[in-house]
Rosetta silent file (secondary structure, phi, psi, omega in degrees, C-alpha in Angstrom):
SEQUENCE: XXXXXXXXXXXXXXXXXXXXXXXXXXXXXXXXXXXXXXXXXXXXXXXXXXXXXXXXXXXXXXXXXXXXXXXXXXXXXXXXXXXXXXXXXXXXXXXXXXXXXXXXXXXXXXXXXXXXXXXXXXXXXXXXXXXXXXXXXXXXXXXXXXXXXXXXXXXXXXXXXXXXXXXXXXXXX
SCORE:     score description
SCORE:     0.000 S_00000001
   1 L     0.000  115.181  177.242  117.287  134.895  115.932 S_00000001
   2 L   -55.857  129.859  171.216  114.355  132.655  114.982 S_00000001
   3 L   -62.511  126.547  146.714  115.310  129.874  112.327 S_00000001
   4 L   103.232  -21.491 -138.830  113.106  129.497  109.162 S_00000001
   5 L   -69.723  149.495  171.013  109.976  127.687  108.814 S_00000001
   6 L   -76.065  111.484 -176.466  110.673  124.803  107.373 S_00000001
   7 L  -102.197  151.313 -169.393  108.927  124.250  104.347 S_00000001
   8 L   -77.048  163.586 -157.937  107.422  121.012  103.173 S_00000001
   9 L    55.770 -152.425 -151.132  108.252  119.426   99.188 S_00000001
  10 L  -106.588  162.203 -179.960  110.987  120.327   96.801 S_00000001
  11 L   -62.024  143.509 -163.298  113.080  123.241   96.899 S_00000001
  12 E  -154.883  147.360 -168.263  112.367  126.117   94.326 S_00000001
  13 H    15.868  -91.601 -178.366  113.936  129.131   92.878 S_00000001
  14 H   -68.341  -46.921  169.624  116.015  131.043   96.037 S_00000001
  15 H   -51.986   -2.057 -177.540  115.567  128.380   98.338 S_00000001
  16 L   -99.520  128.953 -163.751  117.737  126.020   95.996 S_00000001
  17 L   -98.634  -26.944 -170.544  121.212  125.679   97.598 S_00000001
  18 L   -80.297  108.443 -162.735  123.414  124.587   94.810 S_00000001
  19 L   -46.910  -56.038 -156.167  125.761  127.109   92.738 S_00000001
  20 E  -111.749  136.856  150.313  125.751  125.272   89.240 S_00000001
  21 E  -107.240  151.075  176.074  122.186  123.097   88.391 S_00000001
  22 E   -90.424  119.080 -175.679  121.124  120.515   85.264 S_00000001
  23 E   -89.139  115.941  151.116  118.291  122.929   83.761 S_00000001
  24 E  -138.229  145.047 -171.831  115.669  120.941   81.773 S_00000001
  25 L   -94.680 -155.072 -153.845  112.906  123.045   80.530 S_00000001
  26 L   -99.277   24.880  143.619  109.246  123.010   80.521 S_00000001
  27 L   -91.461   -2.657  178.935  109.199  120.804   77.263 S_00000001
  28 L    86.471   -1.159 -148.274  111.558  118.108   78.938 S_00000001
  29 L   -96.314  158.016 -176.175  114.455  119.017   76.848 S_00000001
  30 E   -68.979  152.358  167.738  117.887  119.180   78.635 S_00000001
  31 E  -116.021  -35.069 -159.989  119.436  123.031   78.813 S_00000001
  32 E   121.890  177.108  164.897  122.527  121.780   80.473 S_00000001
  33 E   -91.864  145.387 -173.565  124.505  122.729   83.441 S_00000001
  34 E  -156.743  165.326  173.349  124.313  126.339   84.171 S_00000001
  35 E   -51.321 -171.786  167.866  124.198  128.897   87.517 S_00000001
  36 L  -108.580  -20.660  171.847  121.657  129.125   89.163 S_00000001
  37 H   -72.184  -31.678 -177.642  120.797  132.833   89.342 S_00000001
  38 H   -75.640  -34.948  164.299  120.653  132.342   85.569 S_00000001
  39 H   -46.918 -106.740 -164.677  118.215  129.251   85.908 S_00000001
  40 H   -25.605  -22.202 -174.486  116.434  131.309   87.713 S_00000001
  41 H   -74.786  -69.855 -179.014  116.382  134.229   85.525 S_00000001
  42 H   -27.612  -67.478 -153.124  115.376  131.612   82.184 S_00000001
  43 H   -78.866   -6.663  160.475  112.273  130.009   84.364 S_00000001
  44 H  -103.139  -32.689  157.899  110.658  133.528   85.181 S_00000001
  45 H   -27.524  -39.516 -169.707  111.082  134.637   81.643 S_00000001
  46 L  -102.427   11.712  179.375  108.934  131.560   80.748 S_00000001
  47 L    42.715   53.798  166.606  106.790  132.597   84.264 S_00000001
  48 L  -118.245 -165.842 -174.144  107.544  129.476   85.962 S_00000001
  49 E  -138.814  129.847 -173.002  109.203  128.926   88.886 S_00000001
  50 E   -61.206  125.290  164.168  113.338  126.483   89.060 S_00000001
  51 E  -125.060  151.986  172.876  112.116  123.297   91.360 S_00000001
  52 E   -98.699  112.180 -161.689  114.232  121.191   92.280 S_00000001
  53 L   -87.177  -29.951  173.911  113.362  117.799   90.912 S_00000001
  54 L  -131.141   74.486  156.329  116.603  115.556   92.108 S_00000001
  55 L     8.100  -76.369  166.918  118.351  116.816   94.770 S_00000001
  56 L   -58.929   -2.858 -149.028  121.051  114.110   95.469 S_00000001
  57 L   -95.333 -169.905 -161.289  122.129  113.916   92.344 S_00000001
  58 L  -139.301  131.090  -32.211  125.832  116.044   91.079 S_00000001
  59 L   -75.144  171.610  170.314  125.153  118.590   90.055 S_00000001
  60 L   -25.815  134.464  166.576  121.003  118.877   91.372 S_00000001
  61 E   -89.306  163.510 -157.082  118.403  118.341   88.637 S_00000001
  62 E  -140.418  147.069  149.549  116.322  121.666   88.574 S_00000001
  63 E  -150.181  170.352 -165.729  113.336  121.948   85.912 S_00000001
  64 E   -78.404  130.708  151.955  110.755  124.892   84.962 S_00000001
  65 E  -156.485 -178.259 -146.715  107.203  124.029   86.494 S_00000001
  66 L  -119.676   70.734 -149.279  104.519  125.633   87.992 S_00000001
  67 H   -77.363  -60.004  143.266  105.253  124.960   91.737 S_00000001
  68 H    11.457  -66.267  167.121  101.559  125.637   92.663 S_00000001
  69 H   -80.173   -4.325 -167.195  100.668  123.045   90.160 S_00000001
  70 H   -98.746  -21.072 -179.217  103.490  120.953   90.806 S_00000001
  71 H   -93.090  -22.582  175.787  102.578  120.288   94.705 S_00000001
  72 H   -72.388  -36.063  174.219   98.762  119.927   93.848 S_00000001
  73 H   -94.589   14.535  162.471   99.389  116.970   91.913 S_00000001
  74 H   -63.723  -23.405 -136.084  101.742  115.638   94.395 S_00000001
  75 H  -107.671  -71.954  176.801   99.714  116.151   96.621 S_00000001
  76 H   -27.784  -52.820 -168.099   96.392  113.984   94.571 S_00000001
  77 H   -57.575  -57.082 -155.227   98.963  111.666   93.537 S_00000001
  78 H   -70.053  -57.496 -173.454   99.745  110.600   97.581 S_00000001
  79 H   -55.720  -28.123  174.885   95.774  110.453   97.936 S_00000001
  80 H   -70.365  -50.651 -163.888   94.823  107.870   95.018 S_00000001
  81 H   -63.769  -35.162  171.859   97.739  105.778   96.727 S_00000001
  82 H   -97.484   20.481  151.614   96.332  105.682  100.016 S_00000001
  83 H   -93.797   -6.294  162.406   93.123  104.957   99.068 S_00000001
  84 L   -82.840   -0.997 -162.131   94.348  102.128   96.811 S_00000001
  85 L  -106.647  138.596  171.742   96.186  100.491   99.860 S_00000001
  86 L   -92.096  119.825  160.286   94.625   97.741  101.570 S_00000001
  87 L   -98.510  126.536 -179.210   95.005   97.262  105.287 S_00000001
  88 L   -68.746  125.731  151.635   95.125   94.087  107.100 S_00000001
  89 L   -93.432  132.807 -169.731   92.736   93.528  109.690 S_00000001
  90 E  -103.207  117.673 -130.207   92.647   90.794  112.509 S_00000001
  91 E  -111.138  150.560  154.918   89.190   88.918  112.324 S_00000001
  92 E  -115.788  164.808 -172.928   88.512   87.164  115.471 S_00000001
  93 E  -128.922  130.772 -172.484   86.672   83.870  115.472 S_00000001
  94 E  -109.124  159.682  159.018   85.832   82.462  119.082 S_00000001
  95 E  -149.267 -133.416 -162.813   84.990   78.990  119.792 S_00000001
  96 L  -164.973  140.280  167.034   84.474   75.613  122.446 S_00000001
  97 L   -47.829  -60.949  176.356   86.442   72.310  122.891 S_00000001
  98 L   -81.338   77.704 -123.667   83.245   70.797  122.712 S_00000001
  99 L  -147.369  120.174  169.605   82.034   72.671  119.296 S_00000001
 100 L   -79.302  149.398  146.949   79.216   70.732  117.096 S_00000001
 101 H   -31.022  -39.033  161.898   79.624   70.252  113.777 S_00000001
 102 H   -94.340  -21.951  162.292   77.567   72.452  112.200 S_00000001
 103 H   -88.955   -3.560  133.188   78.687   75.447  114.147 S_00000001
 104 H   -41.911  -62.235 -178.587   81.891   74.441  113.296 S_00000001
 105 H   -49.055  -73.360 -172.354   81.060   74.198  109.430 S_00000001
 106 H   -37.386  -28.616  170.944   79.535   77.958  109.992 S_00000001
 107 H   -73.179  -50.856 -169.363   82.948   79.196  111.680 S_00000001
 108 H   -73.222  -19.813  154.263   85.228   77.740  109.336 S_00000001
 109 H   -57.524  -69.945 -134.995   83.053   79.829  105.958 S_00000001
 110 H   -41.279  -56.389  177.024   82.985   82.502  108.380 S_00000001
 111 H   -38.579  -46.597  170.364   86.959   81.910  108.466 S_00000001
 112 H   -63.567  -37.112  170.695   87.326   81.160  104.689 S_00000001
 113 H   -74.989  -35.843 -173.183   85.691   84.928  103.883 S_00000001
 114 H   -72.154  -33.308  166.741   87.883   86.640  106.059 S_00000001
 115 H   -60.205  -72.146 -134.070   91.365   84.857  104.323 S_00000001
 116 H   -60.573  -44.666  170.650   89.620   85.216  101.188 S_00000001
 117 L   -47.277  -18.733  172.025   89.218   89.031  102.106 S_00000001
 118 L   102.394  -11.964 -175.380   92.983   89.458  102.574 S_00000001
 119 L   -93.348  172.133 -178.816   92.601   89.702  106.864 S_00000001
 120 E   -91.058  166.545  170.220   94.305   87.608  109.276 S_00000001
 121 E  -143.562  147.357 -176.999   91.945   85.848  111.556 S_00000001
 122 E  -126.701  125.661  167.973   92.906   84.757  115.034 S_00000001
 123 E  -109.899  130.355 -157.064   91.228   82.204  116.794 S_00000001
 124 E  -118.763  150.929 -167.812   90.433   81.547  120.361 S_00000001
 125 E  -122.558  125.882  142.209   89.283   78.393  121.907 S_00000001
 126 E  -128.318  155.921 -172.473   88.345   79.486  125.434 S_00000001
 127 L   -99.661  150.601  136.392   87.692   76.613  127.945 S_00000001
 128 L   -69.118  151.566  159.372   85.028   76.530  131.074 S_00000001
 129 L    42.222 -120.737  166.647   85.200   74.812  134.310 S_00000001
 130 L   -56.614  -29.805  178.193   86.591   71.258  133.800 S_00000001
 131 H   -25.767  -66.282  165.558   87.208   72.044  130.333 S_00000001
 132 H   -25.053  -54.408 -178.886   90.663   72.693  131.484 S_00000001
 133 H   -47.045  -39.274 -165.519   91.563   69.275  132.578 S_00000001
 134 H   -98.844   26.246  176.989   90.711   68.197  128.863 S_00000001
 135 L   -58.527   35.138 -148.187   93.303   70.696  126.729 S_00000001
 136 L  -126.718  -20.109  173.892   94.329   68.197  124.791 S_00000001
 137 H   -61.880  -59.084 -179.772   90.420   68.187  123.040 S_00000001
 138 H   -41.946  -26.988  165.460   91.432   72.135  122.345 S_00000001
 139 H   -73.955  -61.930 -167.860   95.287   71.140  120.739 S_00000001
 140 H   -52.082  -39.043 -179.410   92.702   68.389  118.427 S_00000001
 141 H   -75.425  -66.662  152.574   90.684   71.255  117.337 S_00000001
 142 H   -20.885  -25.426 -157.868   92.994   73.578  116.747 S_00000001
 143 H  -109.752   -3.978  178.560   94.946   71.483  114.779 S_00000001
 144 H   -85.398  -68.723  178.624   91.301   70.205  112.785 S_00000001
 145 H   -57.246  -38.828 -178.348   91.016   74.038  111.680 S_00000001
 146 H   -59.895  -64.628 -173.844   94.892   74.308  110.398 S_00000001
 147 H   -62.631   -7.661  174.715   94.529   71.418  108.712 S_00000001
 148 H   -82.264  -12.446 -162.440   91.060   72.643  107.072 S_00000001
 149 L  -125.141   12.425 -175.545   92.143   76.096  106.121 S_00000001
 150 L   -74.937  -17.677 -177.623   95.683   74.728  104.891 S_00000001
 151 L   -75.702  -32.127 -177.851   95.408   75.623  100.972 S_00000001
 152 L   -85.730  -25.538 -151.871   94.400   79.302  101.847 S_00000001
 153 E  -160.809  157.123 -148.249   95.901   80.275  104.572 S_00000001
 154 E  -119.711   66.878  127.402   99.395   79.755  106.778 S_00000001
 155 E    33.688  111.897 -173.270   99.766   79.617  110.530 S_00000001
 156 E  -109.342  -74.951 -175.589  101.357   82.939  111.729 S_00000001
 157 E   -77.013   98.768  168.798  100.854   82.045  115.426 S_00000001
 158 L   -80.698  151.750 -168.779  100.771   78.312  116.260 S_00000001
 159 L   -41.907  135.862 -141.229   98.078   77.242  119.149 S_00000001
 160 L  -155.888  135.788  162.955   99.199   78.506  122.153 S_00000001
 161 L  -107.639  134.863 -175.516   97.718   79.039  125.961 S_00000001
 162 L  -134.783   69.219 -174.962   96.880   81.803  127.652 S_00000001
 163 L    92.802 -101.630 -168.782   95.465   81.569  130.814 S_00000001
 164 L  -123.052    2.103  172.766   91.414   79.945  130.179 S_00000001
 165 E  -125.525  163.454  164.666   91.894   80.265  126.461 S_00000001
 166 E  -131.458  143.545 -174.078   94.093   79.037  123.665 S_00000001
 167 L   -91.902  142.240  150.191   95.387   81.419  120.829 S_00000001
 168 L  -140.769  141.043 -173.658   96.238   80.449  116.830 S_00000001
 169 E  -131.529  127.442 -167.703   96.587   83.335  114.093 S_00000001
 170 E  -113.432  115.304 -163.291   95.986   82.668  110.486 S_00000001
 171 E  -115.314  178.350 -173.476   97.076   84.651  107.905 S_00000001
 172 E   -85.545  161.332 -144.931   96.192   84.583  104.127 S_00000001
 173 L  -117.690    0.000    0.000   98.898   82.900  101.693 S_00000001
């Protein structure tokens, strides 16, 4: 014997498990506790359909809607929220020990829109050749952007090596 299907949102007229329910009708007003076969009877009279609006609670709250209309706007309702939600992205910014000044300046705006934007930005130093010998220019830099980016933004990762590069991750405040 096959289970089922399970269906998704709240529980409605037969499908409602609970002997006695708290009725409120399609004006908000309370009816009380009452069966449920009778709930049910009341809520096709008014040619709705008994949903179950709080489950957990003793005994279940049940009210008259329109379950048709009652899942579309649940359903709208979940979509404006995830289109209002902002996701954090991780920006990356690469650079050099030896890094001029003005492509410095030009990293660190680049860096300042991307906090300002709400993303994290992680920044890699990678060294060449001898570069290596000298990680201690690459700790100086690193530690030149934290302090430049300190009012906006927070150190999630402190500077770090990994192999021919070193890692730091900056997140907005």
């Amino acid at each position: 014997m096959l289970a089922p299907p399970v269906k998704s949102g709240p529980r409605f007229d037969h499908l409602i498990q609970a002997d006695k329910v708290r009725v409120i009708d399609d004006e908000g007003e309370n009816l009380g506790v009452m069966y449920t076969r009778a709930a049910i009877e009341q809520a096709n009279e008014a040619g709705l359909n008994l949903v179950e609006v709080s489950p957990n609670a003793d005994p279940p709250v049940c009210k008259f809607l329109d379950v048709g209309k009652h899942r579309y706007e649940a359903q709208k309702k979940a979509n404006i929220a995830r289109k209002t939600q902002k996701t954090q992205e991780i920006k990356e910014i690469k650079m050099r020990p030896n890094i001029d000044d003005h492509d410095y300046d030009v990293k660190m705006r680049a860096m300042n829109k991307f906090i300002e934007n709400g993303d994290k930005v992680k920044v890699t130093l990678r060294f060449r050749g001898r570069e290596m010998a000298h990680q201690h220019l690459g700790m100086d830099l690193l530690k030149r952007v934290q302090d430049d980016v300190l009012e906006v933004a927070k150190v999630e990762a402190y500077p770090r090596l990994e192999g021919r590069q070193m890692l730091m991750v900056l997140s907005p405040k």
